[in-house]
N, C-alpha and C positions, 0 to 999 in steps of 0.2 A: 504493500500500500504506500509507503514511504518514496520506494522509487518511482511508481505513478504519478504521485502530485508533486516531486519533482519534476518530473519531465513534464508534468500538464504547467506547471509556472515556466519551465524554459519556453515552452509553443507558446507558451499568452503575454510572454516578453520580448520574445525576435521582433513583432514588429515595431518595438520601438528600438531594439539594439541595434535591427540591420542596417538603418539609414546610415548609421552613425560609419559604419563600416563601408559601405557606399561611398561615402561623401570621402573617405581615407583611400579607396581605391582608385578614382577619379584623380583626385589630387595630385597622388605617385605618378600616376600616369601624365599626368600635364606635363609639360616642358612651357621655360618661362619663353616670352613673345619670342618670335625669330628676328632676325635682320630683315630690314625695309626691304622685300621683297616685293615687288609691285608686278601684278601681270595684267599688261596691257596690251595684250592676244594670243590666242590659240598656241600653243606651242608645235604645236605641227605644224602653222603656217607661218608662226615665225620663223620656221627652218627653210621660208622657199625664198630663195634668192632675191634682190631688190627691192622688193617693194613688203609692206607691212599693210595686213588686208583691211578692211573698213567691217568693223566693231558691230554685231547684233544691233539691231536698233532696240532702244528700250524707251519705256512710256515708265516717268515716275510720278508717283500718284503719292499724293500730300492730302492726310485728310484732314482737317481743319475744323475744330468747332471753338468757335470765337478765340480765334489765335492771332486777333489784330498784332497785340505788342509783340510777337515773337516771328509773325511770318515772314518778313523781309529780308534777314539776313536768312534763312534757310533758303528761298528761292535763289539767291543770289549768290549762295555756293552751289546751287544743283544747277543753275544756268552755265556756270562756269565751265560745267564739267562735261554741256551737252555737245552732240555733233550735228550735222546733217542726218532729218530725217526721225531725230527722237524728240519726244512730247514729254511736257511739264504742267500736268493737272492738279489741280487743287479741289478737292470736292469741298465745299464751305457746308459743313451739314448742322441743320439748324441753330445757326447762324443767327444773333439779336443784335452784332456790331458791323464795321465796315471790311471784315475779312475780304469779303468774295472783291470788292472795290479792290484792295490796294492788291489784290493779286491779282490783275486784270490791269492794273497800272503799274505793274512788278514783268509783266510779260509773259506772264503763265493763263492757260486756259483753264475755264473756270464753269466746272456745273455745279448749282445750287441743289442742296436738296430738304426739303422740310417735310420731317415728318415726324411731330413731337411726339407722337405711342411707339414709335419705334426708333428706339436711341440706341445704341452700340456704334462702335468702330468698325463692326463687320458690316454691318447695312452701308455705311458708306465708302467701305472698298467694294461693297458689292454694286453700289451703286456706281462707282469710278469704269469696274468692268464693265459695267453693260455700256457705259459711254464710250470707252474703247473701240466696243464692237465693231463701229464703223470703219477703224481701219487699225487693225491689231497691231500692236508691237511684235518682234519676235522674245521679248522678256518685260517683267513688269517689277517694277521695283516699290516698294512702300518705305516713304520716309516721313518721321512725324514731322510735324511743323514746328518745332523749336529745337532742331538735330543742327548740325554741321557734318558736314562729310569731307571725310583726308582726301588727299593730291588723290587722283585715280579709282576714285570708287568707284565710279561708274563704269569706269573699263574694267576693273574686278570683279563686280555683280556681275554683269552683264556675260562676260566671258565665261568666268567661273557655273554661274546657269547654263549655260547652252554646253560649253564642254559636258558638265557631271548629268545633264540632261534634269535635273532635279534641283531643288529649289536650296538654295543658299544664303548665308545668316551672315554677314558681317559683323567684327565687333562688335558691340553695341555698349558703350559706360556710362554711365554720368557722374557728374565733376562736384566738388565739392565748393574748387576753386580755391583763389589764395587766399593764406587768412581765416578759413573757417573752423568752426568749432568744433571741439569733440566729436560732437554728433553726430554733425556731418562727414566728419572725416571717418568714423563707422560705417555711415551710411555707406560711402564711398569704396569702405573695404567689401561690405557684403556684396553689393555692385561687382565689383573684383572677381568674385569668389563666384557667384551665380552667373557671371556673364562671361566669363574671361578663363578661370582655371575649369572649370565643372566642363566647360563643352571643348576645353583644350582634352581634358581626359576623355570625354565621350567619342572625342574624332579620332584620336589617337587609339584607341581601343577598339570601337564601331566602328570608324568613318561616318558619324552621323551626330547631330546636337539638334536642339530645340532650336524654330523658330521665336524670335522675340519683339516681333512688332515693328520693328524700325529698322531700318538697314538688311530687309529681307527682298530678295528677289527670287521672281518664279519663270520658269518657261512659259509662255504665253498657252501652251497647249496644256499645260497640267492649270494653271491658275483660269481660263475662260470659263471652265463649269464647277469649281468648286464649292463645297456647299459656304460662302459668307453673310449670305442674310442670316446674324442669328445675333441675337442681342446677348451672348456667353461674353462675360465679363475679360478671358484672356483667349479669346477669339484666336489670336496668332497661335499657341503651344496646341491650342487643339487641333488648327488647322495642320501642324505640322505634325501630329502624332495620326492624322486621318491620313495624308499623303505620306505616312510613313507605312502606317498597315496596307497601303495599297501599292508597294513597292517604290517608293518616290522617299528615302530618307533624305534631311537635309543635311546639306556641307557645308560645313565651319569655313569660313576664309578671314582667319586674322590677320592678314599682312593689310585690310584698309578696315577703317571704320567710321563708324556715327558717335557723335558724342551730342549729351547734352549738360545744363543745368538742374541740380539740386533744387525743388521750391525751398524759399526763403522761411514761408509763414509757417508752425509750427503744426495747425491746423490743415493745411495744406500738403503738405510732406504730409502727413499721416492719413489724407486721403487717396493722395496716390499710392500712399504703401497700403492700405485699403484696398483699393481695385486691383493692384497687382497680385497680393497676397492670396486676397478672394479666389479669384480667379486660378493662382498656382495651386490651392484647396481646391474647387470644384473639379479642374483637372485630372487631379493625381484620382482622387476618390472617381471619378466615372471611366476615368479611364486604362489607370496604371494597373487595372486585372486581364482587361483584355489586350494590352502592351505587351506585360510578360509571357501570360497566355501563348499569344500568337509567336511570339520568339521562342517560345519551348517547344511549341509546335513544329514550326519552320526552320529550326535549327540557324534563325536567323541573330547575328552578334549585333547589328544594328539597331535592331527592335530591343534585345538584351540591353543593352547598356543607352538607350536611351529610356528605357522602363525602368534600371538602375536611379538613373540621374531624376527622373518625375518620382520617385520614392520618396524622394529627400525633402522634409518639406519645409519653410521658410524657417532657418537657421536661430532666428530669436522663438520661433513657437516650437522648435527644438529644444532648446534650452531650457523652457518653460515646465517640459512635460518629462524630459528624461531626466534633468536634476533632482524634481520632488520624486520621481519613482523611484529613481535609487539610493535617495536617503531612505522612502518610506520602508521598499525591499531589502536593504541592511538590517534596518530597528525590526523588522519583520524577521530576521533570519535568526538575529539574537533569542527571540523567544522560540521561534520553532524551524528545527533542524531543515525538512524539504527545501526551506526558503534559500537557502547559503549559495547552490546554484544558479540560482536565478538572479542572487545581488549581486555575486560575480561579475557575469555577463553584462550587467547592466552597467557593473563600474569598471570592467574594462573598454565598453563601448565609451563609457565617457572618456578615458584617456584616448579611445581611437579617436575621438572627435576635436579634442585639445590638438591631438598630434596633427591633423589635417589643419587645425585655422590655426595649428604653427607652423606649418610647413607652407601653407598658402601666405601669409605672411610675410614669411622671408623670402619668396621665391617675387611677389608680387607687390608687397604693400607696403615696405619697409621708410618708403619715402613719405606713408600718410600717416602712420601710428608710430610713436616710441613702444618695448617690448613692452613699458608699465601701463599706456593706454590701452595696448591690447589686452590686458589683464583684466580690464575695468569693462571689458563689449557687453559680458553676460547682464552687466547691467541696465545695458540698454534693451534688453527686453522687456525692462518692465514698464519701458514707453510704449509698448507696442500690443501690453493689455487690452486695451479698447480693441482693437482691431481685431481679433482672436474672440473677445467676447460677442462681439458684433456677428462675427461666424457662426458660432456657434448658437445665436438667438436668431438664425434667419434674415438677419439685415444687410445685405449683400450690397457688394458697390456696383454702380454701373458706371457707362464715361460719362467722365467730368472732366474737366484743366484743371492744373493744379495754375495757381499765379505763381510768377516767378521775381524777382528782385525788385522790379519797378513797381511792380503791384500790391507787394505785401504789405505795404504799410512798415507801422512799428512793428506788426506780430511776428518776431524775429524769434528764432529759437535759442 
């Protein structure tokens, strides 16, 4: 009997241990960023003598909901980057300011679209495709409207999709900037950590990562019927985990990227880490059974280790739930013997978890944290309370903006 409700605490403990080990196996496998590698065509056809061919055309689609203050420098690095022949849409989707104007006086083509019961980011890529229609790109790129994009991203995206035939993920960070606080400069690490070492390891291991919303491009023939009408809060990982069951994994390309800004207002950051969080929740939970599933099935490493990687779930509601379990499962074990196994496991998972956001640290972050403020991060999950309890009552974010610098006022964090 003894060894039974042992083994029954180890099976009702792995799913909180495995993440932990997850997130340490990913990490090993990262390699920190490469050299400025920049590819700007086909490597087959940069092998043919004289001439360097003309680049996929691509349509980048900007979805906008009231992003007066931030739209104009994003167009005007994506104009930068354009050639003969590729289009720069902006969908302005429900819209109460002068967005759709200054992007129309920016140079970019602009479809409106209003439709207040149906709000999401996916209705208005969805809405962007069908504008398409008319005369398709051979790839399609989606950039938020307050992104910057490095020297050559669009000959990255672009190339990089029509080579791998499947849909592609550029960096994607956001910046803390100079001067900022604690907080943000966590912020900035988890950012790191979720966008930069995690799909370093998933690519390196798979060849495959999550899509992320912003610096994604697709093949015009996988992205014209995808399902995007849907008001799912992280609309992009779903999409990418749907074109992944249907043999379409995405590919990482870190040598270009997107970057954005941090919101300033305190309230603000915590809504966008709302919507993201929400959303990396509802994901994992509908979808990371039939992920795995199908990888065990298919004997597919793709499917495996990006079902790995959606295991793991937002690193401060990590902390939240495996530190009390495995005090509680300790003080549990003291009194009765079956328990010792299972407090084990759970506190060696926590040093695998230490080991990984030490090791992504030093490999990544060492320029944002001294080793005492990374000491101090677990704390910041308990800014992050609200957001978790919100979940867990049913109150789900949908899109919103966050304000950025200009807008926040005093509510400074």
């Amino acid at each position: 009997m003894s060894i039974f409700l042992t083994l029954l605490l180890i099976f009702l403990t792995l799913p909180l241990a495995l993440p932990a080990w997850a997130l340490l196996l990913l990490t090993l496998a990262a390699k920190p960023a490469p050299g400025a590698t920049v590819l700007t065509a086909a490597p087959a056809l940069q092998a043919q003598a004289g001439r360097v061919p003309a680049r996929p055309r691509i349509a980048v689609l900007v979805p906008a909901h009231n992003e007066s203050h931030h739209l104009l420098p994003t167009l005007a690095c994506v104009r930068a980057q354009l050639r003969d022949g590729d289009v720069l849409l902006v969908v302005a989707d429900n819209c109460n300011d002068d967005t759709a104007d200054l992007a129309r006086a920016a140079g970019a083509q602009v479809t409106e679209r209003v439709a207040p019961l149906l709000r999401g980011k996916g209705y208005a890529l969805a809405h962007g495709v069908n504008w398409l229609q008319m005369a398709p790109p051979d790839v399609l790129m989606v950039v938020d409207a307050d992104c910057l994009l490095s020297a050559h991203a669009l000959d990255v995206a672009a190339w990089g999709a029509v080579q791998h035939a499947a849909p592609v993920q550029l960096l994607n960070l956001m910046q803390a900037g100079p001067g900022a606080g604690l907080r943000h400069r966590i912020l900035e690490f988890a950012m790191l950590v979720k966008n930069k070492v995690r799909p370093l390891g998933t690519s390196r291991l798979g060849g495959s990562c999550h899509l992320m919303g912003t610096g994604m491009a697709l093949p015009w023939g996988l992205v014209k019927n995808a399902p995007l009408s849907t008001g799912h809060v992280a609309e992009d990982m779903k999409l990418g985990v749907d074109l992944a069951l249907r043999g379409h994994p995405t590919r990482f390309l870190p040598t270009a990227s997107v970057t954005s800004r941090f919101p300033e207002s305190s309230a603000d950051a915590r809504a966008q880490k709302s919507r993201w969080e929400h959303g990396h929740l509802a994901t994992l939970t509908e979808q990371m059974p039939q992920l795995l599933s199908a990888a065990i099935r298919e004997r597919n490493l793709a499917l495996f280790f990006l079902g790995l990687d959606l295991m793991i779930p937002p690193l401060a509601l990590y902390v939240l739930l495996l530190t009390p379990a495995s005090g509680f499962m300790l003080g549990l074990a003291w009194v009765w013997s079956p328990a010792w196994a299972a407090a084990v496991l759970l506190w060696v998972s926590m040093l695998a978890f230490g080991a990984a956001m030490l090791l992504a640290w030093h490999t990544q972050a060492r320029h944002l944290l001294a080793l005492r403020e990374l000491l101090r991060t677990p704390l910041y999950a308990l800014w992050k309370l609200p957001i978790y309890a919100a979940y867990a009552l049913n109150q789900r974010s949908g899109w919103t903006r966050a304000r950025r610098v200009a807008e926040a006022g005093s509510n400074s964090l």
